[in-house]
C-alpha positions in Angstrom: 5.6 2.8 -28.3 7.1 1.1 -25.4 10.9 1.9 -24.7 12.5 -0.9 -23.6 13.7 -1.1 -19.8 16.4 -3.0 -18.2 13.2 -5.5 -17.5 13.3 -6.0 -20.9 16.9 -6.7 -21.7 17.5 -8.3 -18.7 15.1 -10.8 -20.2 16.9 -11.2 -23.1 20.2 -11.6 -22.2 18.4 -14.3 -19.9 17.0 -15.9 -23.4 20.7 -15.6 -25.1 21.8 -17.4 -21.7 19.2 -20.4 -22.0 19.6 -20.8 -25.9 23.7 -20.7 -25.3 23.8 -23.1 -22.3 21.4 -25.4 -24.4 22.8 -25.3 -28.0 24.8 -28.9 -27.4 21.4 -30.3 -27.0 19.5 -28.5 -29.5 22.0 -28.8 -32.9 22.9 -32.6 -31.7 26.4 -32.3 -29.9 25.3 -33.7 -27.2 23.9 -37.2 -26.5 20.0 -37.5 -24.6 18.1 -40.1 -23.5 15.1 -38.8 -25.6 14.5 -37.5 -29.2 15.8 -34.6 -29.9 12.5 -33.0 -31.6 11.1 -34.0 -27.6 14.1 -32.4 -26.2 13.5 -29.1 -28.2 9.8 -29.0 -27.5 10.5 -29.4 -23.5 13.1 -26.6 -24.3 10.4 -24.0 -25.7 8.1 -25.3 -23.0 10.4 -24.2 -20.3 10.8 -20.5 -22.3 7.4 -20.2 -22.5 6.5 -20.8 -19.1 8.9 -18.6 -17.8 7.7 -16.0 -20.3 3.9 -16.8 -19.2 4.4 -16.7 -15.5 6.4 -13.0 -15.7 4.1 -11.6 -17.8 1.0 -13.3 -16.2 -1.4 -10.6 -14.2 -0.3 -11.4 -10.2 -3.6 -11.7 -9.1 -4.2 -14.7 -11.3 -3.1 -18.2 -10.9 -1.9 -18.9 -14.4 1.4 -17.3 -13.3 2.3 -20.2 -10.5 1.1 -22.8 -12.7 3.1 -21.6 -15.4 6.2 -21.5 -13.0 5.7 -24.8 -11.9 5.7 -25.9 -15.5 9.5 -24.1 -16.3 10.6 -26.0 -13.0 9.5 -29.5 -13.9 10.8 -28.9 -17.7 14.4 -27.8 -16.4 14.7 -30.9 -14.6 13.5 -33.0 -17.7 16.0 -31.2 -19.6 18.9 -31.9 -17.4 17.8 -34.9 -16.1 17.5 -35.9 -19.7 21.1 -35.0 -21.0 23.7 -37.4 -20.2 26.1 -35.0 -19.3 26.1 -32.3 -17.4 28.0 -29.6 -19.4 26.2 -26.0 -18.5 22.7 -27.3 -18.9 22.3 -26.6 -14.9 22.6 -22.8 -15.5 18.8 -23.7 -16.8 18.1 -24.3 -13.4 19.9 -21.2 -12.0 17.6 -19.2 -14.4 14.5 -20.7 -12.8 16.0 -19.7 -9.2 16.2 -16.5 -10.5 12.9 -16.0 -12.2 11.3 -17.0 -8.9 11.6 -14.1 -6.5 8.9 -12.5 -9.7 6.3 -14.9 -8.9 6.3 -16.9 -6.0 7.3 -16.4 -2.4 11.8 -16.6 -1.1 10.5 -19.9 0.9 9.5 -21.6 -2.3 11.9 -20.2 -3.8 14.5 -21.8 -1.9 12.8 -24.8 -1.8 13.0 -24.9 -5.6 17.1 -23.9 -4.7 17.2 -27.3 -2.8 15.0 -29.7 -5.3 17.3 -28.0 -8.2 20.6 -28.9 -6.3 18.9 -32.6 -5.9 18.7 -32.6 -9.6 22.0 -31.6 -10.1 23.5 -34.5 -7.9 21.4 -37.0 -9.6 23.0 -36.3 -12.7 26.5 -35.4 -11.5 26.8 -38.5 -9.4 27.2 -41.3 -12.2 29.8 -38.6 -14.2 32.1 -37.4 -11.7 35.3 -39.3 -10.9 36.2 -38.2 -6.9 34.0 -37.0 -4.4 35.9 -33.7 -4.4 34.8 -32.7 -7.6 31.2 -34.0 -7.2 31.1 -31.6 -4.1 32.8 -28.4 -6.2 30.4 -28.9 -9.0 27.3 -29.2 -6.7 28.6 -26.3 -4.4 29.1 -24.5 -7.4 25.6 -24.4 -8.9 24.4 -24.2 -5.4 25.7 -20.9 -4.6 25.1 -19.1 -8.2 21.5 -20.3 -7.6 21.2 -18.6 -4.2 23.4 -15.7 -5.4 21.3 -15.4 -8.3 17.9 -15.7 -6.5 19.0 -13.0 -3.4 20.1 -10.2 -5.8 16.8 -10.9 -7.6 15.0 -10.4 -4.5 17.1 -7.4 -3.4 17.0 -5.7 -7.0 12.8 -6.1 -7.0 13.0 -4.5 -3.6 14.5 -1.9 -4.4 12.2 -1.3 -7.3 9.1 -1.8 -4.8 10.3 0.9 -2.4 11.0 3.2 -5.4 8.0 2.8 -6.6 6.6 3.6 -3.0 9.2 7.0 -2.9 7.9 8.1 -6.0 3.9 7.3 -5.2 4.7 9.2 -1.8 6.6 11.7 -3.5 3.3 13.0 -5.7 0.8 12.7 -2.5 3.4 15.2 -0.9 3.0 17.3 -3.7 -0.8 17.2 -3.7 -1.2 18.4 0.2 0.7 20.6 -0.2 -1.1 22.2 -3.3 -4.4 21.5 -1.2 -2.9 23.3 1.4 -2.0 26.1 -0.9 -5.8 26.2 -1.6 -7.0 25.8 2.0 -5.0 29.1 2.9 -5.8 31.3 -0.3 -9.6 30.2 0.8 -9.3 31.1 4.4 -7.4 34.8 3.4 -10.8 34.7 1.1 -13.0 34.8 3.9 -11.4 36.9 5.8 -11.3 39.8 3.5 -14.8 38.7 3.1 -15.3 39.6 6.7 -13.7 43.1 6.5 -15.3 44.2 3.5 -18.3 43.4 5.4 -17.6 45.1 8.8 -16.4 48.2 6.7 -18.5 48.8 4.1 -21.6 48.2 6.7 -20.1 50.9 8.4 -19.7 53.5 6.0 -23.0 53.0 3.9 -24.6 53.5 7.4 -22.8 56.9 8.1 -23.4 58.1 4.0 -26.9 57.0 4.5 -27.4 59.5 7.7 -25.4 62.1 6.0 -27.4 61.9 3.2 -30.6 61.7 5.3 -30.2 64.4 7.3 -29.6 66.5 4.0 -32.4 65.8 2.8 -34.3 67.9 5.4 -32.2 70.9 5.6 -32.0 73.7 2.8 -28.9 75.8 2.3 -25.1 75.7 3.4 -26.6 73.3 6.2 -27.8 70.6 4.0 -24.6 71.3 1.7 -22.3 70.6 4.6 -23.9 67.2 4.8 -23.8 66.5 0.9 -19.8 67.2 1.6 -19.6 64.7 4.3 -21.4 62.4 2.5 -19.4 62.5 -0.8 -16.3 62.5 1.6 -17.7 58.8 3.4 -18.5 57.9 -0.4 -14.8 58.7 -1.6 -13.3 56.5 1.3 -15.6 54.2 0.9 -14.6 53.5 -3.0 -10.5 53.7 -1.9 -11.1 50.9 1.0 -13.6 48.8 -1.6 -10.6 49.0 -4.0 -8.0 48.2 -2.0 -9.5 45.3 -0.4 -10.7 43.8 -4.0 -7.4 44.6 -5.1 -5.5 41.8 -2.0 -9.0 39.4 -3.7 -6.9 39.4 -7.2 -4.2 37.4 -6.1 -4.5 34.6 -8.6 -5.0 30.9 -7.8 -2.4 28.4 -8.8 -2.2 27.8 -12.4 -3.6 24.4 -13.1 -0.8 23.5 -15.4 1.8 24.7 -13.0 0.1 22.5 -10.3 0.2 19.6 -11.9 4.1 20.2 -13.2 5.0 20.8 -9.7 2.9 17.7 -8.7 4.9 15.3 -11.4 8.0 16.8 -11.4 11.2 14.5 -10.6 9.4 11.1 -10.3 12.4 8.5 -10.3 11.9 5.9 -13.4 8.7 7.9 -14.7 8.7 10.4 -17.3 5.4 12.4 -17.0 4.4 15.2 -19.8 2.1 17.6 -18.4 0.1 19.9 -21.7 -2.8 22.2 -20.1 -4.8 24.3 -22.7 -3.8 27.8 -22.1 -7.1 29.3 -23.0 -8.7 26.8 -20.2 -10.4 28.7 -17.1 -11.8 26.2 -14.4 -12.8 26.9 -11.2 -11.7 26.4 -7.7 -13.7 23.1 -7.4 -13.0 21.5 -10.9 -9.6 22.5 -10.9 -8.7 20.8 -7.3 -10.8 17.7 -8.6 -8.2 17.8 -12.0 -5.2 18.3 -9.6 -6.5 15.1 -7.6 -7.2 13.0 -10.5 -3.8 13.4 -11.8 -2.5 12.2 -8.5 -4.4 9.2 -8.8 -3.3 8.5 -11.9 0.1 9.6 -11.6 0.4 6.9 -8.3 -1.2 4.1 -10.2 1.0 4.1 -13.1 4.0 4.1 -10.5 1.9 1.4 -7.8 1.0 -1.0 -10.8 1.4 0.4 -14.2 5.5 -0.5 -15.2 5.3 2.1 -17.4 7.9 4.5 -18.5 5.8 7.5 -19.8 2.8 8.6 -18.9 1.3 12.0 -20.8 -1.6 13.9 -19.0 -3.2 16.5 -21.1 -6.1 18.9 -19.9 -8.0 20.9 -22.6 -11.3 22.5 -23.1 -14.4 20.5 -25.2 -17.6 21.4 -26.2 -18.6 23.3 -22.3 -16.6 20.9 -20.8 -13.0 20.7 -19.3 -11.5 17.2 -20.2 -8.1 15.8 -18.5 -6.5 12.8 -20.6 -4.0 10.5 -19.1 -2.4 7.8 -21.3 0.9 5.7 -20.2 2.8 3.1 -21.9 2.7 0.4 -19.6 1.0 -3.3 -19.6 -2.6 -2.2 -19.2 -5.4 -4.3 -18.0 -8.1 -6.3 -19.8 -10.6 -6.1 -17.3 -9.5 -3.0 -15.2 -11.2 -2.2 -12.5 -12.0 0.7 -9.9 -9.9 0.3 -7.0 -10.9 2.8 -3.3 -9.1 5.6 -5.4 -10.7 5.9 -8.8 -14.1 4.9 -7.1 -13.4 8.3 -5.5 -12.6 10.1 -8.5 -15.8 9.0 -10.4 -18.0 10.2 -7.7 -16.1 13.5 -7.3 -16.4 14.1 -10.9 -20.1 13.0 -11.2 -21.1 15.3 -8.6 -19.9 18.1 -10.4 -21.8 16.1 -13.4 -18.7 14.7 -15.3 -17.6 11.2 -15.7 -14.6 9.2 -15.6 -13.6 6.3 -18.0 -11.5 4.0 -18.1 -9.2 1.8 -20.6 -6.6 -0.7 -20.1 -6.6 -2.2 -24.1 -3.4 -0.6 -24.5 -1.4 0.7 -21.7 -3.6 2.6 -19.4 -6.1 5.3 -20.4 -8.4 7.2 -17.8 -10.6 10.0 -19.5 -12.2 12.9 -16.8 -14.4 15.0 -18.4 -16.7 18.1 -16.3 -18.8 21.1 -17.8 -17.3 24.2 -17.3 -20.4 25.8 -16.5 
């Protein structure tokens, strides 16, 4: 289940607010110019759209249409009311909202028409100038305040989001690097095992050889040699074999190291001790997890994501499951196009869910 975020109370409080600043209207202590049953349903219009157009996916247009709707019904609401009272803090609420859907320009655009709105009302009830200006000025400047430290909060969030997202790629070169080094000290013991034991089979070969056609304490000195060269031979092989057991990383330990100390993300990592994958598959599990780990930061608003990689059936299988919106329709963006064809080359697969949350299934033989 879902914890709720500040996101979440935040839009409460905002509900408390609109059903507070509204309540005159709504329970008849206040007079309108329409029926109140018409007055109530403009009022659960104007929740709904605001509802509608933060929830709405961005890429679709439902979300400014649904904006545009709250707008319109704030005005009916006020305009509708024959006095003022707090019913312009309605309007202050739709400043605010709009820094979530549509750009600061129309945003302050919808500042100005709101502060029309208010004057239209306020004109016919105020008594002096003076207080027409304080009450206009008023609702003016909570709109703008309101609307600014809406834009700078959601910045804020964007650029954590972008710390965090940066923060796991770091984490990923620098495990590739890891891997790049352990596989270039590989070769190179490689090499020397090579040049050495070339050598030395050559020189036991000889020795042996040339025993082979003597008789005596002759050919006996050259069976000495021989098992001397042989001796050497098995201390160097051991040695150098012995600098070839350094282990690799620990897939579970990568992937901690990856996810650990993600800012507004808690990541579980669970890795089937008994799992043994090799170089390849285990560098393509500790690059799906990044993927995964910078989507549900990038797009997810999630709070947990678990990742779990365990052993199936001759096959390694790495799990990822977060608690965020999801996606009805999701689709394979230049990253998890990658991943598909890096696990199908090693003939796996990769699938994906969005019903709830988002779930991303990698699955590759182990043999």
């Amino acid at each position: 289940m879902r914890r709720v975020g500040t996101e979440e109370w935040s839009g409460l409080a905002m509900l408390v607010v609109a059903v507070a600043v509204a309540a005159p209207g709504l329970f008849g202590a206040a007079e309108l110019m329409i029926g109140r049953g018409w007055w109530l349903a403009l009022f659960v219009l104007l929740l709904a759209a605001l509802l509608t157009a933060t929830a709405a996916p961005e890429q679709g247009r439902s979300r400014y249409v649904a904006y545009g709707v709250a707008v319109v019904a704030a005005w009916t609401l006020v305009l509708t009311a024959r006095h003022l009272g707090l019913l312009p803090v309605l309007l202050v609420l739709t400043a605010a909202v709009s820094v979530h859907v549509v750009p600061l320009s129309v945003g302050l655009t919808v500042v100005g028409l709101n502060t029309a709105v208010i004057i239209l009302v306020a004109v016919p009830t105020t008594r002096t100038p003076a207080e027409l200006t304080l009450i206009v000025g008023f609702y003016l400047l909570i709109q703008l305040a309101s609307l600014l430290s809406s834009m700078t909060l959601l910045r804020e969030q964007r650029m954590r989001r972008e710390l965090a997202a940066a923060h796991v790629e770091v984490k990923a070169a620098g495990l590739r690097l890891e891997e790049s080094a352990r596989t270039e000290e590989r070769l190179r013991i490689s090499r020397e095992l090579h040049d050495l034991i070339g050598h030395q089979l050559t020189v036991l070969t000889l020795e042996l050889e040339t025993a082979r056609h003597l008789d005596g304490a002759a050919a006996r000195e050259h069976v000495e040699r021989a098992d001397r060269v042989a001796r050497d031979l098995l201390g160097d092989v051991r040695a150098t074999v012995g600098q070839l057991r350094t282990e690799s990383v620990d897939l579970g330990q990568a992937l901690r190291r990856m996810a650990r100390d993600l800012p507004g993300l808690d990541v579980s990592i669970d890795v089937s001790a008994d799992l043994r994958v090799d170089e390849e598959r285990g560098a393509a599990f500790v690059r799906a997890a990044q993927e995964i780990i910078t989507n549900t930061i990038r797009h997810a608003e999630a709070q947990r994501l678990r990742i779990s990689v365990t052993g199936d059936d001759g096959a390694a299988v790495l799990d990822a499951h977060d608690d965020g919106r999801g996606a009805r329709r999701p689709a394979f963006g230049n990253g998890l196009r990658g991943l598909r064809e890096r696990f199908e080359a090693l003939g796996g697969e990769v699938v994906v869910d969005g019903s709830a949350g988002f779930r991303v299934t990698a699955r590759v033989p182990t043999s």
